[in-house]
DOSEZA-556805 format. One record per residue (C-alpha): chain; residue in three letters; z, y, x; residue number from 1. Coordinates in Angstrom, 3 decimals. Example, Ala and Ser with C-alpha at 12.3 -4.5 7.8 and 13.67 -1.06 7.14 Angstrom:
BEGIN
REC  unit  code         w         v         u  pos
REC     A   ALA     7.800    -4.500    12.300    1
REC     A   SER     7.140    -1.060    13.670    2
This chain:
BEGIN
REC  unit  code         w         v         u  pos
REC     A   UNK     0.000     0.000     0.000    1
REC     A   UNK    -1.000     3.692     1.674    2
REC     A   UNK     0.365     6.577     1.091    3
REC     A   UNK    -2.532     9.327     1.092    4
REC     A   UNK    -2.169    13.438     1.385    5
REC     A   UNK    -4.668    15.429     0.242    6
REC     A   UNK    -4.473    19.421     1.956    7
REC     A   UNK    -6.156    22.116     0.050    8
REC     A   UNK    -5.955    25.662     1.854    9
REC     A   UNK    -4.603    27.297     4.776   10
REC     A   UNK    -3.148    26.089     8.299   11
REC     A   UNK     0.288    26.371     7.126   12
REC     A   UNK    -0.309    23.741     4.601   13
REC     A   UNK    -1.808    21.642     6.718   14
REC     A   UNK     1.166    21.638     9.294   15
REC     A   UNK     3.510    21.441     6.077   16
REC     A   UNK     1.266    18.637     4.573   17
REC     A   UNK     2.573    16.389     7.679   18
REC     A   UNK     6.399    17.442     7.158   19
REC     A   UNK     5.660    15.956     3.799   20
REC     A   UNK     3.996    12.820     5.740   21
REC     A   UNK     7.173    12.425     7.391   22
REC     A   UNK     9.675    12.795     4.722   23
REC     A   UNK     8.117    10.697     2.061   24
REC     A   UNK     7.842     7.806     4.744   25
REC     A   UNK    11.282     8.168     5.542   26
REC     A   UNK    12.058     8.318     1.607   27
REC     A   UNK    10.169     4.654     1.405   28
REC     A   UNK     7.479     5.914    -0.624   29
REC     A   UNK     4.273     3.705    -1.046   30
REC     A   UNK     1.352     3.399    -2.800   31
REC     A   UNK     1.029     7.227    -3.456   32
REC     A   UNK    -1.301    10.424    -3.437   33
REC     A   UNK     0.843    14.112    -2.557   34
REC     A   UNK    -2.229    16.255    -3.084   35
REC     A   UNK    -0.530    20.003    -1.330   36
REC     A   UNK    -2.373    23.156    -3.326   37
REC     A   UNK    -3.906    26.737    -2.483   38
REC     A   UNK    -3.746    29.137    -5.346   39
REC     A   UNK    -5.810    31.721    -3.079   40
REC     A   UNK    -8.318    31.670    -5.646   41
REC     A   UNK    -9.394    30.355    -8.718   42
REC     A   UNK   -12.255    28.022    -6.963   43
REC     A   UNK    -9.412    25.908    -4.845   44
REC     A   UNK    -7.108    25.443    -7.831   45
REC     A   UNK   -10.434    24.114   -10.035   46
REC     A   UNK   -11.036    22.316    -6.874   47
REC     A   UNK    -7.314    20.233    -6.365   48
REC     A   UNK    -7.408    20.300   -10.457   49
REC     A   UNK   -10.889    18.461    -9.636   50
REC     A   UNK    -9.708    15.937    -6.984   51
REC     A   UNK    -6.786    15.256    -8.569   52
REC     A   UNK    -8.819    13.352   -11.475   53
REC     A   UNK   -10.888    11.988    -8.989   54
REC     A   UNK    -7.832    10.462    -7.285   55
REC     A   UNK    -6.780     9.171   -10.818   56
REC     A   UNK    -9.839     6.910   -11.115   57
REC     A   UNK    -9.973     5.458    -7.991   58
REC     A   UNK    -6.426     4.608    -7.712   59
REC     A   UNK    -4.988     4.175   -11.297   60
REC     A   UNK    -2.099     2.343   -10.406   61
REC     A   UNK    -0.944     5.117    -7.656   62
REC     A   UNK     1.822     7.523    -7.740   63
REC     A   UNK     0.624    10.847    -7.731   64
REC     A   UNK     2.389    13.920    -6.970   65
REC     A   UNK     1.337    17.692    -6.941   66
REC     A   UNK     2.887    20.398    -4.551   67
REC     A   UNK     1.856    23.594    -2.995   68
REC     A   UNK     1.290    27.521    -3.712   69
REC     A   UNK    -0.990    26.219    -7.206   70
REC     A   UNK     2.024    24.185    -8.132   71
REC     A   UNK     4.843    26.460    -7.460   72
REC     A   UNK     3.338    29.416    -9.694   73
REC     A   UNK     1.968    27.473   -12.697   74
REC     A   UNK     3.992    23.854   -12.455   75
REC     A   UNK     3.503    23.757   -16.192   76
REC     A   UNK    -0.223    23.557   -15.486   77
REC     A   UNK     0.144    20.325   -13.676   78
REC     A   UNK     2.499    18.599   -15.470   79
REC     A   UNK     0.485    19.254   -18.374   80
REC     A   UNK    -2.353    17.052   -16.850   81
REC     A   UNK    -2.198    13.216   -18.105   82
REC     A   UNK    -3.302    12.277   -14.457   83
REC     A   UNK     0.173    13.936   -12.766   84
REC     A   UNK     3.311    12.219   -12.579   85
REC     A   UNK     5.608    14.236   -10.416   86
REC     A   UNK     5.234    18.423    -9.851   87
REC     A   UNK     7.198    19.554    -6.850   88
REC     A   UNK     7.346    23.600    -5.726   89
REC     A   UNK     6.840    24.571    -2.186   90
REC     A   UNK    10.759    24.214    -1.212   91
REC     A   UNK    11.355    20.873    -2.700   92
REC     A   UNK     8.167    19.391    -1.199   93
REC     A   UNK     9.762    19.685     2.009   94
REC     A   UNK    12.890    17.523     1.492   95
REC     A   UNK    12.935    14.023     1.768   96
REC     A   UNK    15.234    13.593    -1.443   97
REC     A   UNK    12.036    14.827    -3.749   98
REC     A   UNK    10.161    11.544    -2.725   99
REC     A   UNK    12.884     9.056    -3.940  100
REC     A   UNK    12.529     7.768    -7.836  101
REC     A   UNK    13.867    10.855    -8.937  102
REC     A   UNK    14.192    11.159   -12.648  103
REC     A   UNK    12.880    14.619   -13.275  104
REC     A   UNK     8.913    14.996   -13.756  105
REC     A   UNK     8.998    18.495   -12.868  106
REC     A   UNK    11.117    19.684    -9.550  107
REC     A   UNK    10.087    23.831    -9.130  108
REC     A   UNK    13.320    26.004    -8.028  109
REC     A   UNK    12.813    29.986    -7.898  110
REC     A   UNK    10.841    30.701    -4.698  111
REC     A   UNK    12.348    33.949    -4.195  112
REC     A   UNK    16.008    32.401    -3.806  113
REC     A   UNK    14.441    30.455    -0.548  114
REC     A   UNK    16.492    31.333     2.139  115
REC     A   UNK    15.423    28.512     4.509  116
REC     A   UNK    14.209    29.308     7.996  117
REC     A   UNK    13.929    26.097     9.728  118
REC     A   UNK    10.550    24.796    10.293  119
REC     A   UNK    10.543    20.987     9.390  120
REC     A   UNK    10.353    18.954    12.493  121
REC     A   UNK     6.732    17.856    13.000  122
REC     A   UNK     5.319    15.521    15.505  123
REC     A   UNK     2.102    15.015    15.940  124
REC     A   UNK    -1.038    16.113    13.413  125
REC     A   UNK    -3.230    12.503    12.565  126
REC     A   UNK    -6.801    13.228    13.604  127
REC     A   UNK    -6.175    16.730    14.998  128
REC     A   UNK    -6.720    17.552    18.878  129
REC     A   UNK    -5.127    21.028    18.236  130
REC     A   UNK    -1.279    21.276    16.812  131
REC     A   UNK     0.403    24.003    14.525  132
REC     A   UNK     3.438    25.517    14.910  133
REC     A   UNK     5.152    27.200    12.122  134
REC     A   UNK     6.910    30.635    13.054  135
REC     A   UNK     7.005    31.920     9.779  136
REC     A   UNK     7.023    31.831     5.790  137
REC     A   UNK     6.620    33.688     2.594  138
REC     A   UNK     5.261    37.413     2.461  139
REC     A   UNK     7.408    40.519     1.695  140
REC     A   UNK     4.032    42.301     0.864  141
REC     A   UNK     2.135    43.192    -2.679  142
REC     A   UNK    -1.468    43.599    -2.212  143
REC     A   UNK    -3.053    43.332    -5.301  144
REC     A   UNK    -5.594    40.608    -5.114  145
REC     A   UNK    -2.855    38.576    -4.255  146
REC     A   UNK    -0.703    35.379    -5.793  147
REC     A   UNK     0.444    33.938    -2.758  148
REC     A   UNK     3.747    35.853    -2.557  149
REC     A   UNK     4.513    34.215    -5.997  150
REC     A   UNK     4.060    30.630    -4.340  151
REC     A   UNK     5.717    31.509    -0.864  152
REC     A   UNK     8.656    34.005    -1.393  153
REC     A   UNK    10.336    36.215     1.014  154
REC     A   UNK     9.217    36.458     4.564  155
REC     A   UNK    11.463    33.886     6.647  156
REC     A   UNK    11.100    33.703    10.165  157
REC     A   UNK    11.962    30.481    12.095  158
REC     A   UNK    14.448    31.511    15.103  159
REC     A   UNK    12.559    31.642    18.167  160
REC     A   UNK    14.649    28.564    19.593  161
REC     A   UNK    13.421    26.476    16.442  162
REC     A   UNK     9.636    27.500    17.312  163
REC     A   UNK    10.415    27.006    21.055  164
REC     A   UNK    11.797    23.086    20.351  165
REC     A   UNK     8.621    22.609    17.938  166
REC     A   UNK     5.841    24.172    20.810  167
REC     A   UNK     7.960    21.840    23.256  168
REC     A   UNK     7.713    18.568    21.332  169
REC     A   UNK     4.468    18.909    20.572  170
REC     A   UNK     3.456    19.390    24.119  171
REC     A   UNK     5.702    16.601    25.496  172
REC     A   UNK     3.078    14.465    22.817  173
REC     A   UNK     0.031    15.517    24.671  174
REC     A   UNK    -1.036    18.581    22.345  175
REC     A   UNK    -2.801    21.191    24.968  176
REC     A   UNK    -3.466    23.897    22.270  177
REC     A   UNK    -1.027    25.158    20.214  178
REC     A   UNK    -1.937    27.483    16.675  179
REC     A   UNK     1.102    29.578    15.548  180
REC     A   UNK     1.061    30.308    11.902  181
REC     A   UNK     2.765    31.290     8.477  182
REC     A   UNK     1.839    33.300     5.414  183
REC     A   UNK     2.188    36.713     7.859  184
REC     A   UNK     3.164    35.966    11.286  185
REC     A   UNK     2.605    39.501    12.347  186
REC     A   UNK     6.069    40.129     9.867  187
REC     A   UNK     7.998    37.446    12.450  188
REC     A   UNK    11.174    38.584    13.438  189
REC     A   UNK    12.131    41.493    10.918  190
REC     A   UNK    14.603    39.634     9.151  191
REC     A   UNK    16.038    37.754    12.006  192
REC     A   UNK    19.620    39.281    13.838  193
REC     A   UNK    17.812    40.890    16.862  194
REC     A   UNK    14.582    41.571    14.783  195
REC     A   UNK    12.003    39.729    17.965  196
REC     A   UNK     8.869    40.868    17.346  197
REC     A   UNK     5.489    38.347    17.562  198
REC     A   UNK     4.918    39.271    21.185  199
REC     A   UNK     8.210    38.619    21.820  200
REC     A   UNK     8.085    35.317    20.489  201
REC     A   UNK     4.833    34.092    22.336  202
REC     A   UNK     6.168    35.337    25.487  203
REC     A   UNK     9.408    33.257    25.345  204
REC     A   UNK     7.577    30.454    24.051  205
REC     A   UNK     4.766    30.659    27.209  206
REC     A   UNK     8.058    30.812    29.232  207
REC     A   UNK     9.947    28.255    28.023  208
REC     A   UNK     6.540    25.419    27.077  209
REC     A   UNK     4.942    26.115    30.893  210
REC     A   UNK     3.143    22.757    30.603  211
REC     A   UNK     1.285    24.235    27.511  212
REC     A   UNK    -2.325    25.034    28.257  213
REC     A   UNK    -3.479    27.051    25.049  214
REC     A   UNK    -1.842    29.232    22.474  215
REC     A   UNK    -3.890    30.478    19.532  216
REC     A   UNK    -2.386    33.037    17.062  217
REC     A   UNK    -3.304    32.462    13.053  218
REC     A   UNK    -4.301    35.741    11.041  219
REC     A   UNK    -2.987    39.158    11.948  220
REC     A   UNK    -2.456    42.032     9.599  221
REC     A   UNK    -3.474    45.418    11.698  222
REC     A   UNK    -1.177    47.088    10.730  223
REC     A   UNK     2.019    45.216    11.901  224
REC     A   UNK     0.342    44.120    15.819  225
REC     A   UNK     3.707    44.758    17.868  226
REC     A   UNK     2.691    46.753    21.141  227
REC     A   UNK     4.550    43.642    23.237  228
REC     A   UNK     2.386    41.293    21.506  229
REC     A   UNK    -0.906    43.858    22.778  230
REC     A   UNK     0.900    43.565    26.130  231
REC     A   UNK     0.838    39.473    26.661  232
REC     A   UNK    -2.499    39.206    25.457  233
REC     A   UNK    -3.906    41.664    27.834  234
REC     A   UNK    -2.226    39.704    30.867  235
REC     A   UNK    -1.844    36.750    29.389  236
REC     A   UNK    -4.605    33.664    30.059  237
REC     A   UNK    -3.195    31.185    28.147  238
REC     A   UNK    -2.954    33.401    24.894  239
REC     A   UNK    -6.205    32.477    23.463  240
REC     A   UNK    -9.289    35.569    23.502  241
REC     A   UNK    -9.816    34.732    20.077  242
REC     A   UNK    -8.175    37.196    16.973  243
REC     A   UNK    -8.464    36.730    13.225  244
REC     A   UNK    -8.023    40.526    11.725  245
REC     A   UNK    -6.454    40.044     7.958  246
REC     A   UNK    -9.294    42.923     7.463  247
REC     A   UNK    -9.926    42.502     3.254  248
REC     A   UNK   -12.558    45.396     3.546  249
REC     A   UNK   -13.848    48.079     5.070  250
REC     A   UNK   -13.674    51.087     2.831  251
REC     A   UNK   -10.778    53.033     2.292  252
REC     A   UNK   -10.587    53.626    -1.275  253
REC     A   UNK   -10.900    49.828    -1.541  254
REC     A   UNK    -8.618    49.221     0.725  255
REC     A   UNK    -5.665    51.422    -0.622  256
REC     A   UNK    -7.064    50.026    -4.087  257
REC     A   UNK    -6.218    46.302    -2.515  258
REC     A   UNK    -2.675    48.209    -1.118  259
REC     A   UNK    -3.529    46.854     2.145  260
REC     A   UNK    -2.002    48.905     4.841  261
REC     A   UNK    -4.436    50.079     7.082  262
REC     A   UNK    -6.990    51.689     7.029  263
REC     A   UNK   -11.092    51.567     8.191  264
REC     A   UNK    -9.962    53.789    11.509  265
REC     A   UNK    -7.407    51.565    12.029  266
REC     A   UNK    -9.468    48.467    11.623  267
REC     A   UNK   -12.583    49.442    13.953  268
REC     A   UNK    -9.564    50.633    16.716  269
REC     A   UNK    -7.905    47.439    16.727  270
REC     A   UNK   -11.193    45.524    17.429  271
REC     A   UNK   -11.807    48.238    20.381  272
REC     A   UNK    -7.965    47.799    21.613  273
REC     A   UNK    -8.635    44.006    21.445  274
REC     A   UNK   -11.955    44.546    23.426  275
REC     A   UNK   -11.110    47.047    25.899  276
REC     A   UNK    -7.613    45.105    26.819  277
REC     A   UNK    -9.495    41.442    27.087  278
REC     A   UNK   -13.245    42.663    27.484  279
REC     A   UNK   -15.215    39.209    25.643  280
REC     A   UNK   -12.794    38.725    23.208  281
REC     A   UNK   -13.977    37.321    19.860  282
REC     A   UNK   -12.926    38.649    16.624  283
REC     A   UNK   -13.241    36.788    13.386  284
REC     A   UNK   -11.898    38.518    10.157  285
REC     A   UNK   -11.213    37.923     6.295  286
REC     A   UNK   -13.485    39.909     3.649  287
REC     A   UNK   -13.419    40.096     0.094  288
REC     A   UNK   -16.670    40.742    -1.795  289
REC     A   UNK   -16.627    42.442    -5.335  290
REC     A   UNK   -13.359    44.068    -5.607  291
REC     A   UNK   -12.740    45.923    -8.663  292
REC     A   UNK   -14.315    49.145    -8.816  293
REC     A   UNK   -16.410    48.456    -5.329  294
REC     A   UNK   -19.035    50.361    -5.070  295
REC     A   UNK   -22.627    50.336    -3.941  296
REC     A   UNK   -21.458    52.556    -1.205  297
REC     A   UNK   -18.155    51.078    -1.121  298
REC     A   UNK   -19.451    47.739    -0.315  299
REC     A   UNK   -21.967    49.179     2.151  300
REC     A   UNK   -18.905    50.450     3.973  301
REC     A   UNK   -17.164    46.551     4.446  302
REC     A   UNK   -21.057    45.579     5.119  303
REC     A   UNK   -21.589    47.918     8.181  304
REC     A   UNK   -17.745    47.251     9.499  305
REC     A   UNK   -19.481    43.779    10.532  306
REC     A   UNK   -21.165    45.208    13.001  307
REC     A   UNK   -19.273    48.406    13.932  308
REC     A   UNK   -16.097    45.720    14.617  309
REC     A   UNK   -18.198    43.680    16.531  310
REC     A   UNK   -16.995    40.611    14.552  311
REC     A   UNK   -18.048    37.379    15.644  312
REC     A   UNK   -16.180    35.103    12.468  313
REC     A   UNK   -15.787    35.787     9.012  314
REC     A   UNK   -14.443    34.309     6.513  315
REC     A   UNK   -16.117    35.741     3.161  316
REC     A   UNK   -14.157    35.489     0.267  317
REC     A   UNK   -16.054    36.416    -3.352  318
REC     A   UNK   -13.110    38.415    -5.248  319
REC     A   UNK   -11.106    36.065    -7.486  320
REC     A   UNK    -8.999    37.636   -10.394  321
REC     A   UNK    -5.803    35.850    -9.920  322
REC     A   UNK    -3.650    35.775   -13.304  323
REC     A   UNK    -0.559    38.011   -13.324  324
REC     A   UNK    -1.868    40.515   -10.490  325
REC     A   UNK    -2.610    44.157   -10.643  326
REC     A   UNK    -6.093    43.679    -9.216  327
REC     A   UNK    -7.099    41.188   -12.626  328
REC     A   UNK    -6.425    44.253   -14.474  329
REC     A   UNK    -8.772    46.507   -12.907  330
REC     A   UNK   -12.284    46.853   -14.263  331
REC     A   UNK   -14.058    43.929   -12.903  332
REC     A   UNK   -17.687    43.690   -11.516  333
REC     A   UNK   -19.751    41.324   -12.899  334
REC     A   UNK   -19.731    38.020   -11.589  335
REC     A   UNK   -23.615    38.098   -10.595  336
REC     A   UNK   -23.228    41.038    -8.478  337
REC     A   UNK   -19.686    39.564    -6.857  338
REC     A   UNK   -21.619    36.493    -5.783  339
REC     A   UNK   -24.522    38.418    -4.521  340
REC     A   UNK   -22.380    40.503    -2.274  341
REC     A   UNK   -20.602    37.448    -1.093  342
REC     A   UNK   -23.841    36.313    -0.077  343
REC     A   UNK   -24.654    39.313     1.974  344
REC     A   UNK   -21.670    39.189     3.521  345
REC     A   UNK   -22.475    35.876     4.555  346
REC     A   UNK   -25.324    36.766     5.909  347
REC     A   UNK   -24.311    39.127     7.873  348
REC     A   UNK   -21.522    36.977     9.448  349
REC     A   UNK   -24.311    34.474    10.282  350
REC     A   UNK   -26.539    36.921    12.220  351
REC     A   UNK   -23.172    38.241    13.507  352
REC     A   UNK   -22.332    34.405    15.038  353
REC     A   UNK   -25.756    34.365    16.264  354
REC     A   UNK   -25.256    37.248    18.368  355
REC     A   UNK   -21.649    36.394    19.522  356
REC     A   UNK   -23.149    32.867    20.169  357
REC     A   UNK   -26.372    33.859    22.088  358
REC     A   UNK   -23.956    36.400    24.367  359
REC     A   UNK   -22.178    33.392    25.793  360
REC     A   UNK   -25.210    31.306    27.464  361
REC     A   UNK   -24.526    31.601    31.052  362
REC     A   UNK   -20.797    31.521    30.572  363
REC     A   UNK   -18.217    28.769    31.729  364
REC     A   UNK   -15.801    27.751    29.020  365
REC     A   UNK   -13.176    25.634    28.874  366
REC     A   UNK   -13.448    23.710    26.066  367
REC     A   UNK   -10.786    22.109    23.777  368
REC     A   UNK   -12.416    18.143    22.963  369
REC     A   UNK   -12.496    17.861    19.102  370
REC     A   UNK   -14.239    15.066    19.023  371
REC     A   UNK   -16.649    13.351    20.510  372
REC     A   UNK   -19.501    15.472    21.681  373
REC     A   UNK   -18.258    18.758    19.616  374
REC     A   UNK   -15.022    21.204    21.231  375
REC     A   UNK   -14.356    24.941    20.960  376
REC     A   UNK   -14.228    27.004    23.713  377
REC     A   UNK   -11.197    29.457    24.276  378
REC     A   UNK   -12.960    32.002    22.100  379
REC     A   UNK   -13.198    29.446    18.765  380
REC     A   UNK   -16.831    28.894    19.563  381
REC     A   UNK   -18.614    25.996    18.668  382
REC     A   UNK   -19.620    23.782    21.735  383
REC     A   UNK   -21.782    20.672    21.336  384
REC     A   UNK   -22.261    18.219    24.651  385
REC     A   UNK   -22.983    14.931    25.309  386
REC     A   UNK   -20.956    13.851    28.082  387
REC     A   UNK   -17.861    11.596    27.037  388
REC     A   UNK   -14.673    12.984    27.156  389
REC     A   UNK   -11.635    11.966    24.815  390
REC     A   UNK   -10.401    14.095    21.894  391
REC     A   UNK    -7.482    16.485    23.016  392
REC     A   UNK    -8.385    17.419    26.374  393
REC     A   UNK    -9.994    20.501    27.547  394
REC     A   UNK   -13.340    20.309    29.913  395
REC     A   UNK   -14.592    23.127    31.953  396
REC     A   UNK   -18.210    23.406    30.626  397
REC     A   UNK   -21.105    26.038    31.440  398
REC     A   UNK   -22.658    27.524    28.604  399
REC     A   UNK   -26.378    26.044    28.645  400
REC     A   UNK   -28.152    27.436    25.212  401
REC     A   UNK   -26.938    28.563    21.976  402
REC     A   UNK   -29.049    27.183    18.469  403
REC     A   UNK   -27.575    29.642    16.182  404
REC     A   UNK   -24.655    27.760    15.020  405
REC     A   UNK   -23.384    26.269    17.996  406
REC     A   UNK   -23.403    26.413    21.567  407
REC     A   UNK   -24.520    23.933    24.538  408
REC     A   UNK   -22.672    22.942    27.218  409
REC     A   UNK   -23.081    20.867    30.319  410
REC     A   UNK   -20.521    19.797    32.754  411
REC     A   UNK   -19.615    22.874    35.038  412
């Protein structure tokens, strides 16, 4: 009998979807599907509402439970579907009492009363050749677009000798690269006693871990990058030249719409500080097409950040009226237009890889082993090669030819 865990979302589920691993094995549970949800938009909770009838008709017989951000703001939702047999919010998914034959269908506590800031001990990620540490949870923040804060709580921050022990086990299991992450790591440390910033955190951590080759950082918010944390990665080789910018858009009536915190200045400066601190760094950012009351010339503006950013990533998000937000009660664009200015988007983060991609050639990389014959160099960029080397390690590899969506490399 196999116990199966299905991970919709973000990073921090995924490192929380193997906490769960552990603690429903060590509850004796068997024969069962934990399917962890994303309520970031309405697409990924059709999607897990989707798989989770899927599930049901291949295994019948199965226990299956339901968990995550979708679960924790609308359990009522899940329970009501004939497939689900156990609902469990975001705190009780990460105790190893919730996986024992519990009589209660429905286990969903008030998120905001979380007061938790250990990270569940985690060690090792099945199929991964990269590792995530969690440094941080919940979001103190009220954009308007967003649900997540309903599903996460209060920004917790794990104490840095909790993230420290985590980095250290990890490595001492062979992990060379490391990916910090939460719901708004750039928020770590301001509810802890001596209030450590990020940078402060990464430096003790690259202190304390020497043997660790490769730290990555998960999404920043501009407006919260500590000037330590600017600091380390200027000096710092083993912090990763790769940043993802939590950027939402790049017009500023949008973005003070969105109550985002920065501002299109303050955007196109950080990419410049990033650049002119660790010249070939490679930026990847979140954007939101067809926000409420966006513009021809509004959207133009997030369209032309592409390229004044220099961005080399984006994720593209088409806007996604989440119930219960202030953002779902704006005037909203039609859905048409939203999808065609997703696409454009999209296409301008392709031509926008292309050039990042085609800029390498010539380079030497050292390249993180995925899998066999695919890795990611130190700036997230696809490598392809053919030479065998074992999932996990990291090759030094010169930068042959780029295709578009990937680059070539050769032994170096």
């Amino acid at each position: 009998m196999t116990l199966d865990i299905v991970t919709f979302g973000c990073r921090l589920n995924a490192f929380e979807s193997e906490a769960i691993r552990g603690h429903a094995e060590s509850a004796g549970l068997e024969d069962a599907i934990i399917v962890n949800t994303c309520a970031v938009t309405a697409e990924a909770e059709r999607q897990a509402r989707q798989t989770i009838r899927k599930l049901r008709r291949q295994r019948p017989d199965a226990r299956l439970i339901v968990t995550g951000c979708a679960a924790q703001i609308d359990p009522a939702k899940f329970a009501a579907m004939p497939e689900v047999d156990r609902v469990l919010g975001n705190e009780e998914k990460l105790r190893a009492s919730s996986y024992r034959d519990l009589p209660q269908r429905v286990a969903v506590g008030d998120i905001f009363a979380a007061r938790d800031t250990a990270s569940p001990p985690v060690d090792g990620f099945e199929g991964r050749a990269r590792a995530l540490v969690q440094v941080q949870q919940g979001c103190d923040h009220r954009c308007t677009f967003c649900v997540i804060p309903y599903g996460r709580g209060a920004s917790r921050s794990v104490p840095v000798a909790a993230a420290i022990a985590q980095a250290r086990l990890l490595v001492e299991r062979g992990y060379r690269e490391l990916v910090l992450t939460g719901v708004d790591i750039t928020a770590y440390g301001l509810d802890l006693p001596e209030r450590p910033r990020l940078g402060a955190l990464c430096a003790k951590l690259l202190d304390a871990v020497p043997a660790l080759m490769r730290l990555r950082l998960s999404s920043l918010d501009v407006a919260e990058i500590d000037d330590e944390l600017w600091s380390l990665f200027a000096k710092e080789p083993r912090l990763m030249p790769h940043l993802h910018l939590s950027l939402q858009a790049g017009d500023d009536l949008i973005l003070k719409r969105m109550k985002r915190r920065h501002s299109r200045a303050q955007a196109l400066a950080a990419a410049a500080r990033a650049r002119r601190l660790r010249p070939g760094t490679a930026l990847g950012a979140d954007l939101i097409a067809g926000f409420p009351t966006e513009s021809a010339a509004m959207f133009a503006n997030t369209l032309s950040l592409v390229e004044e950013a220099g961005l080399d990533y984006l994720h593209v998000f088409p806007f996604s009226p989440r119930p219960g937000t202030p953002a779902a009660r704006m005037p909203q664009l039609p859905r048409e237009l939203v999808r065609e200015r997703s696409a454009h988007l999209r296409e301008a983060g392709t031509r926008a890889l292309v050039r990042s991609l085609a800029g390498r050639v010539g380079d030497v990389a050292m390249v993180l082993v995925e899998r066999p014959g695919f890795g990611r160099s130190e700036h997230h960029a696809p490598v392809r090669f053919v030479q065998a080397s074992a999932p996990g390690r990291v090759e030094k590899m010169r930068i042959a030819a780029a295709d578009g969506a990937a680059l070539s490399g050769v032994p170096a």
